[in-house]
N, CA, C and O atoms as a Tinker XYZ file with bonds, in Angstrom:
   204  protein
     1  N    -31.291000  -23.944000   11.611000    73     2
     2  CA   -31.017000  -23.431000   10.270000    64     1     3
     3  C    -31.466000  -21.985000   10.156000    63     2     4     5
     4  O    -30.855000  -21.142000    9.499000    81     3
     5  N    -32.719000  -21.728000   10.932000    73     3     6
     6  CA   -33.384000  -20.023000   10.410000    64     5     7
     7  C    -32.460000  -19.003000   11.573000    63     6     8     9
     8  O    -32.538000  -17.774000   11.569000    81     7
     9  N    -31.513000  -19.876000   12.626000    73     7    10
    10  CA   -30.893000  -18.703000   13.084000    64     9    11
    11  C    -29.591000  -18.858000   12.274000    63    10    12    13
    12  O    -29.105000  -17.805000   11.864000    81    11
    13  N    -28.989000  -19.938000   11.997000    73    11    14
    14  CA   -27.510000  -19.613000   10.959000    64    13    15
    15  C    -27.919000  -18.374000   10.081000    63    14    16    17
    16  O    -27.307000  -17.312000   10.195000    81    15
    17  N    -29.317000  -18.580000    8.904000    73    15    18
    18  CA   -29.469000  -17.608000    8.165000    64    17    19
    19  C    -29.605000  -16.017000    8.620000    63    18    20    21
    20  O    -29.196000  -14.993000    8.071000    81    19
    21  N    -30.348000  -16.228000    9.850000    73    19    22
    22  CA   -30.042000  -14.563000   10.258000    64    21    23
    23  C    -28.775000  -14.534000   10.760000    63    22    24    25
    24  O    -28.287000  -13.446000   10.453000    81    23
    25  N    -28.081000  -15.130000   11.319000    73    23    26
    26  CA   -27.232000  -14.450000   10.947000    64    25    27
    27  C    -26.107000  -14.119000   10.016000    63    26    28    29
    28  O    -25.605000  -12.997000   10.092000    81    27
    29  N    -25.736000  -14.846000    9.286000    73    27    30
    30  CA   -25.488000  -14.667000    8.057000    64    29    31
    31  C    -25.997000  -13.487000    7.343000    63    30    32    33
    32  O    -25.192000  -12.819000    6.694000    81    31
    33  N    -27.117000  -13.180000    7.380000    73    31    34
    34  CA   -27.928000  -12.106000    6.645000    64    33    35
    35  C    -27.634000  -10.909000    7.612000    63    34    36    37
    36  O    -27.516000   -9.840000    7.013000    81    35
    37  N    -27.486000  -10.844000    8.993000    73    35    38
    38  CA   -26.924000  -10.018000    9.734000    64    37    39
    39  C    -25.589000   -9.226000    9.063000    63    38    40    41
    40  O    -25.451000   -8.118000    8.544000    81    39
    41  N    -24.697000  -10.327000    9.331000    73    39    42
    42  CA   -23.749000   -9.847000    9.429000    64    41    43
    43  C    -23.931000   -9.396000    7.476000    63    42    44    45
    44  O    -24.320000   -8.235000    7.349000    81    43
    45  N    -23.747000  -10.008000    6.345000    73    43    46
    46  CA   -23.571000   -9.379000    5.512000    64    45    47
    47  C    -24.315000   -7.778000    5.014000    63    46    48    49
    48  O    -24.004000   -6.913000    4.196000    81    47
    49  N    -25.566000   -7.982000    6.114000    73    47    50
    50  CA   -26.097000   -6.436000    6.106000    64    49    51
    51  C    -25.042000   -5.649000    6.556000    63    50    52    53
    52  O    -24.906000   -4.802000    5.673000    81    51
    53  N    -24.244000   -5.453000    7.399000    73    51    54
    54  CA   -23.947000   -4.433000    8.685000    64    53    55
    55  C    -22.371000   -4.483000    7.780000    63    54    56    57
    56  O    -21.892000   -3.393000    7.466000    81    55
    57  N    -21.813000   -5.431000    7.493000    73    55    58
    58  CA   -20.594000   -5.234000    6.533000    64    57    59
    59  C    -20.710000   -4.883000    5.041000    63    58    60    61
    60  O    -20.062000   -4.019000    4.450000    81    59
    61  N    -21.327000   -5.420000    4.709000    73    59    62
    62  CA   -21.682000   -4.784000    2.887000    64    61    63
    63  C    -21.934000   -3.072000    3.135000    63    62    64    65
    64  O    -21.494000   -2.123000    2.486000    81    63
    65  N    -22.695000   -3.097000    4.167000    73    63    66
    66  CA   -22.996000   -1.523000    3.910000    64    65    67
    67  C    -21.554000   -0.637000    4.559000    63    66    68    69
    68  O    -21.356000    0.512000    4.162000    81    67
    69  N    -20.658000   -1.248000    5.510000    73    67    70
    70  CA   -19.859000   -0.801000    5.987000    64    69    71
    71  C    -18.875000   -0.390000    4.642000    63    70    72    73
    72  O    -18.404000    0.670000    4.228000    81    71
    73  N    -18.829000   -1.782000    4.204000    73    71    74
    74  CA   -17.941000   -1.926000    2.509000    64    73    75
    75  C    -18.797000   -0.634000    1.507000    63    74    76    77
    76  O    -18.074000    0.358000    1.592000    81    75
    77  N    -19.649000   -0.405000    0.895000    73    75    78
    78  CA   -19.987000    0.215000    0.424000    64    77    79
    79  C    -19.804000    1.282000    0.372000    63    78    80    81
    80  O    -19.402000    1.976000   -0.562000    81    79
    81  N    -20.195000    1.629000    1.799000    73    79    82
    82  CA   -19.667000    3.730000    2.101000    64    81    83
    83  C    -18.256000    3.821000    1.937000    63    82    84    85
    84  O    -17.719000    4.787000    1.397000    81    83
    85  N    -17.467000    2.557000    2.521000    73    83    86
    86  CA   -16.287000    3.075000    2.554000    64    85    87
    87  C    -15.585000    3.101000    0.639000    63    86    88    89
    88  O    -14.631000    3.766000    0.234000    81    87
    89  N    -16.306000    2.322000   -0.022000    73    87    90
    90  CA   -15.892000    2.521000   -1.572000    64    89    91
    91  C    -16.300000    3.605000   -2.148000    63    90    92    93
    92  O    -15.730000    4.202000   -3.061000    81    91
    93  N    -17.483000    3.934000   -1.525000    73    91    94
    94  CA   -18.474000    6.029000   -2.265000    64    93    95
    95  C    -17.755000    6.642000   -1.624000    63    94    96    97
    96  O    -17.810000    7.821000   -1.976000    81    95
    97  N    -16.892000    6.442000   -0.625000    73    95    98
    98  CA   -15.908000    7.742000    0.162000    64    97    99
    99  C    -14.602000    8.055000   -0.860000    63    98   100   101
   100  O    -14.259000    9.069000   -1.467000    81    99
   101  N    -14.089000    6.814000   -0.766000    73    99   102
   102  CA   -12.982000    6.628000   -2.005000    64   101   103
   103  C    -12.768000    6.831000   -3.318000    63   102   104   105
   104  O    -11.800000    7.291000   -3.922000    81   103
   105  N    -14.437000    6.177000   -3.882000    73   103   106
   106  CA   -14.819000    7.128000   -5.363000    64   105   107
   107  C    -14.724000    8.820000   -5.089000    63   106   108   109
   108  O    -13.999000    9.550000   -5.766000    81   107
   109  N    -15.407000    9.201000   -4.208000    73   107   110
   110  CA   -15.421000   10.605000   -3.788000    64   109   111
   111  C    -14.545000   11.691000   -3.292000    63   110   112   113
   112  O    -14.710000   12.911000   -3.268000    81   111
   113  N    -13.218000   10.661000   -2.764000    73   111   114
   114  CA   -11.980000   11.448000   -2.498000    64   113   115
   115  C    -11.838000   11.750000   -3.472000    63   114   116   117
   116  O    -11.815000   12.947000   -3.758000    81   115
   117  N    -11.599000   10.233000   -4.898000    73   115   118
   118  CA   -11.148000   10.676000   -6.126000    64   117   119
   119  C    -11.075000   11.278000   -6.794000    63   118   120   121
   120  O    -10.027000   11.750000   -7.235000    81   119
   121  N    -12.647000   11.605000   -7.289000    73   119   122
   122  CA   -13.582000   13.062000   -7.647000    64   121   123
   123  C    -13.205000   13.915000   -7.527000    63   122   124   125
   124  O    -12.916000   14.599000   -8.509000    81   123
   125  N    -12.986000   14.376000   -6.188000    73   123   126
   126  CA   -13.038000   15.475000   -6.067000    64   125   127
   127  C    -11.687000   15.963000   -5.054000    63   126   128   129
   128  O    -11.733000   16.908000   -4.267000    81   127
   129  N    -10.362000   14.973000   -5.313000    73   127   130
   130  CA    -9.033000   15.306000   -5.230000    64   129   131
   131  C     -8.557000   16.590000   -6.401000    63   130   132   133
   132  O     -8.204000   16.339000   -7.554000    81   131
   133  N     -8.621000   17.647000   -5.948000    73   131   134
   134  CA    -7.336000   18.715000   -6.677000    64   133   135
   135  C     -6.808000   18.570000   -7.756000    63   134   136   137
   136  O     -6.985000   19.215000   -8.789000    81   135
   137  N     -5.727000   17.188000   -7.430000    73   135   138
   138  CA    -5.026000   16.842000   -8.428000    64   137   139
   139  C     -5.369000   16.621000  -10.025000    63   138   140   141
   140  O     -4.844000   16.767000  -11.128000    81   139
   141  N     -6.800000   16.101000   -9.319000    73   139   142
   142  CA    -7.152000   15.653000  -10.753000    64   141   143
   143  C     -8.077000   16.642000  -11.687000    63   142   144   145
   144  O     -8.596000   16.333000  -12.760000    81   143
   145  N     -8.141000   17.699000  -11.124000    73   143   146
   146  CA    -8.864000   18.521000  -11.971000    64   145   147
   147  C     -8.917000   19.085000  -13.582000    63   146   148   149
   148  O     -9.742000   19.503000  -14.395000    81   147
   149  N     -7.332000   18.779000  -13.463000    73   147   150
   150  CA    -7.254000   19.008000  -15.389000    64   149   151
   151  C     -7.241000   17.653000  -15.965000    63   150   152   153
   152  O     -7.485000   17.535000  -17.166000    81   151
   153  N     -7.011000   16.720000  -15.316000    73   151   154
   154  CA    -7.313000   15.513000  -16.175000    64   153   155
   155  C     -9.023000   15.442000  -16.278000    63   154   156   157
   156  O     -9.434000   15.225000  -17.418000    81   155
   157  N    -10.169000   15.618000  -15.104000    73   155   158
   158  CA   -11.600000   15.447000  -15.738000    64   157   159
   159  C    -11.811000   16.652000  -16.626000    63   158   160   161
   160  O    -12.818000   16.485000  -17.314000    81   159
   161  N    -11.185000   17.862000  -16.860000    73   159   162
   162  CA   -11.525000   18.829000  -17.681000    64   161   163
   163  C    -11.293000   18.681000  -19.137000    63   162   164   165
   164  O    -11.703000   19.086000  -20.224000    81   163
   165  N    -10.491000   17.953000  -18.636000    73   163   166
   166  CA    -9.646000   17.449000  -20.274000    64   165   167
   167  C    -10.705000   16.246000  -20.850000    63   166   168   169
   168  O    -10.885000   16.145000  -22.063000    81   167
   169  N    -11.346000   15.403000  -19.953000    73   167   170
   170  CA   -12.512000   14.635000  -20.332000    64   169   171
   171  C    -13.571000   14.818000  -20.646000    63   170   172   173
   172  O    -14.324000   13.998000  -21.171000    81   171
   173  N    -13.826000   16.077000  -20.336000    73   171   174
   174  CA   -15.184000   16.867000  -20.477000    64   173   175
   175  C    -15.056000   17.280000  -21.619000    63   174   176   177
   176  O    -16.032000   17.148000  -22.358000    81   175
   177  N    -14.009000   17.821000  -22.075000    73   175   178
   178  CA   -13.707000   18.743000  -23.473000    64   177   179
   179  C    -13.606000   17.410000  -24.593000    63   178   180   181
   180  O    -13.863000   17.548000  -25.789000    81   179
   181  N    -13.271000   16.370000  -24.095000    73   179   182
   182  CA   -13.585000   15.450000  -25.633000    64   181   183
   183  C    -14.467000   15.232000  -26.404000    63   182   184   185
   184  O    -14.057000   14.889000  -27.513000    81   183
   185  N    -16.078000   15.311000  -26.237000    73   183   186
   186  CA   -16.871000   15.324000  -26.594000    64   185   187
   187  C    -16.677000   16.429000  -27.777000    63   186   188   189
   188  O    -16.797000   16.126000  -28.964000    81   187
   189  N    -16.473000   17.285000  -27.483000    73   187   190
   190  CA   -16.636000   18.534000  -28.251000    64   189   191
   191  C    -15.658000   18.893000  -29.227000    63   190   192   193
   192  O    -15.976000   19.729000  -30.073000    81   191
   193  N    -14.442000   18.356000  -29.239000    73   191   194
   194  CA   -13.078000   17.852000  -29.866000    64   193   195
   195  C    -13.424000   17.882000  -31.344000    63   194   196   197
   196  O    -14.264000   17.109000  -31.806000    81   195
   197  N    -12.735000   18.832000  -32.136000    73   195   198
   198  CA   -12.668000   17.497000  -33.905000    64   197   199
   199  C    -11.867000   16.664000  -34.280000    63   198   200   201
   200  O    -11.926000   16.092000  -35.368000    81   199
   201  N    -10.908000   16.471000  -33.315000    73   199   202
   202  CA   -10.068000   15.309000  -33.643000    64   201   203
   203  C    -10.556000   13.845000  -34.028000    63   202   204
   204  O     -9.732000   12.966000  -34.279000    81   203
């Protein structure tokens, strides 16, 4: 039973973290894709809006 759990606990270490970076890479393309630069500017400026 205490080696099923390591490994189990293995492997979800070494993949969760694999999963993880690869989702902060993807948030981070997003970010900071070009494209989207007037749409977060345009988000930034709502706050300040009187509409």
């Amino acid at each position: 039973m205490n080696e099923t759990y390591r490994a189990v606990a293995e492997f979800a270490q070494t993949w969760g973290l694999i999963y993880f970076v690869g989702i902060f890479l993807c948030v981070l393309v997003y970010a900071l894709a070009p494209s989207r630069k007037s749409e977060f500017e345009h988000a930034a400026r709502l706050p300040l809006s009187e509409d």
